[in-house]
C-alpha positions in Angstrom: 0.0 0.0 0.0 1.5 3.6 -1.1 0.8 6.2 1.8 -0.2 9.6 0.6 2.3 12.2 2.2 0.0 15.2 2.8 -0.3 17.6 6.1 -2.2 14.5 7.4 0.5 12.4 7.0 2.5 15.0 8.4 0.2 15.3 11.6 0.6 11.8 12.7 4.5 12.3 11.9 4.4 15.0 14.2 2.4 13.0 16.6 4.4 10.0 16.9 7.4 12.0 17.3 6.2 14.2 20.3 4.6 11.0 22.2 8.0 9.2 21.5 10.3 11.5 22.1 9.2 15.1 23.4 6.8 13.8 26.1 7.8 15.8 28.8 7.6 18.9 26.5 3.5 20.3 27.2 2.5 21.4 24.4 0.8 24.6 25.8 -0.7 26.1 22.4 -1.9 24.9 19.5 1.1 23.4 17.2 0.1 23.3 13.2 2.0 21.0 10.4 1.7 21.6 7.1 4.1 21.0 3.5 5.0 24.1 2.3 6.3 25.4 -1.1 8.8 23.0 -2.5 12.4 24.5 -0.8 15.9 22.8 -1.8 18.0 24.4 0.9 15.0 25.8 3.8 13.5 22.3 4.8 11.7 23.0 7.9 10.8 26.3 9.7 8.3 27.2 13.3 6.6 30.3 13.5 5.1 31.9 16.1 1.4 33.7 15.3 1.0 36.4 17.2 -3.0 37.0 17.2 -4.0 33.5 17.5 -0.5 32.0 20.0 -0.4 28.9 17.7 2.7 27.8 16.8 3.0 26.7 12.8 5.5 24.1 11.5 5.9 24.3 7.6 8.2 21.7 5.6 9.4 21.6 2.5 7.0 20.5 -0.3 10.5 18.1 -1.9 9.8 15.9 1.1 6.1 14.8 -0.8 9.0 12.4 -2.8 8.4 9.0 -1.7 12.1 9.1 -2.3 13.0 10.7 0.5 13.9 8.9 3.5 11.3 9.2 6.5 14.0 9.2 8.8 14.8 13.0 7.1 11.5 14.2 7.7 11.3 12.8 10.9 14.7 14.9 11.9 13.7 17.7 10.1 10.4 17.8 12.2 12.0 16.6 15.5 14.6 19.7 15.0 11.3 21.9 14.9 10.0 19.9 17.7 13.3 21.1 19.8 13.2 24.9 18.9 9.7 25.0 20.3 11.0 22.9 23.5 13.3 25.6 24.0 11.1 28.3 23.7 11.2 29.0 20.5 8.2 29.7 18.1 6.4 28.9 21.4 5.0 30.3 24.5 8.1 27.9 26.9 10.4 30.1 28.0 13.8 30.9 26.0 16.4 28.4 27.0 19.2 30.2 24.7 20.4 33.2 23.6 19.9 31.8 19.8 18.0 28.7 18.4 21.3 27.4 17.3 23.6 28.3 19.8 26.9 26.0 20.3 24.9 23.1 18.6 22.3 23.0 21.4 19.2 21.3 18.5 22.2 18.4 18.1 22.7 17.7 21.4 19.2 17.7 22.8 18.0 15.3 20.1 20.5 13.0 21.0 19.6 13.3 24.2 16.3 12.4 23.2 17.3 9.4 21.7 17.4 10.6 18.3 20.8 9.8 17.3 19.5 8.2 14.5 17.6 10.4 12.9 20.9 12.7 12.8 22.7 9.9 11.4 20.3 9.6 8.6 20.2 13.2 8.0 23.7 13.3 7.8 24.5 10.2 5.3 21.2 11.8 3.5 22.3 15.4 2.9 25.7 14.2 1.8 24.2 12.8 -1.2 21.6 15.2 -2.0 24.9 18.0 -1.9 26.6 16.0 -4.7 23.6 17.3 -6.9 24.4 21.0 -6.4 28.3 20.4 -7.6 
């Protein structure tokens, strides 16, 4: 059976992630998944709405390709998923300066127990860079 990735899909990605892996993390407004425009380099972004408090997770529209490993969108998700544990694109309180700072996404996934998902990322993007040279 094929599986249709659209925002549903998505949702139960998103889902499955936080009851795996983010339990401890409340989720204290409303959090929104959705495939954006199709992006080569941008593949995930959270957003904070200002008016209505929920938070909005758009990825990109390449990762429809049943090509793509799910073990990429999962980590690209997963990284969103930490941003808004830190206080980011969310109503938690800041835990950093900066989103990225000193590597601080890396090291709380693998904390997490999401090692692999980094390790696919990694031997993923290596590839998909050979296409840009």
């Amino acid at each position: 059976m094929k599986i249709q990735r659209d925002d549903i899909w998505l949702l139960s990605r998103l889902d499955y992630l936080w009851s795996r892996y983010f339990i401890n993390t409340p989720q204290n407004n409303k959090v929104f998944i959705k495939f954006g425009r199709f992006a080569k380099f941008r593949l995930g972004s959270i957003k904070l709405d200002k008016k209505s408090k929920s938070s909005f997770i758009t990825i990109t529209g390449m990762f429809k390709n049943p090509k793509i490993p799910m073990a990429v969108i999962d980590c690209t998700i997963a990284h969103e998923l930490t941003h808004y544990s830190h206080g980011f694109s969310s109503p938690h309180p800041k835990m950093h300066k900066y989103p990225h700072e000193g590597g601080v996404v890396k090291r709380e996934m693998q904390s997490r127990g999401m090692g692999h998902l980094l390790k696919a990322y990694r031997d993923w993007i290596k590839e998909y860079r050979k296409e840009f040279r």
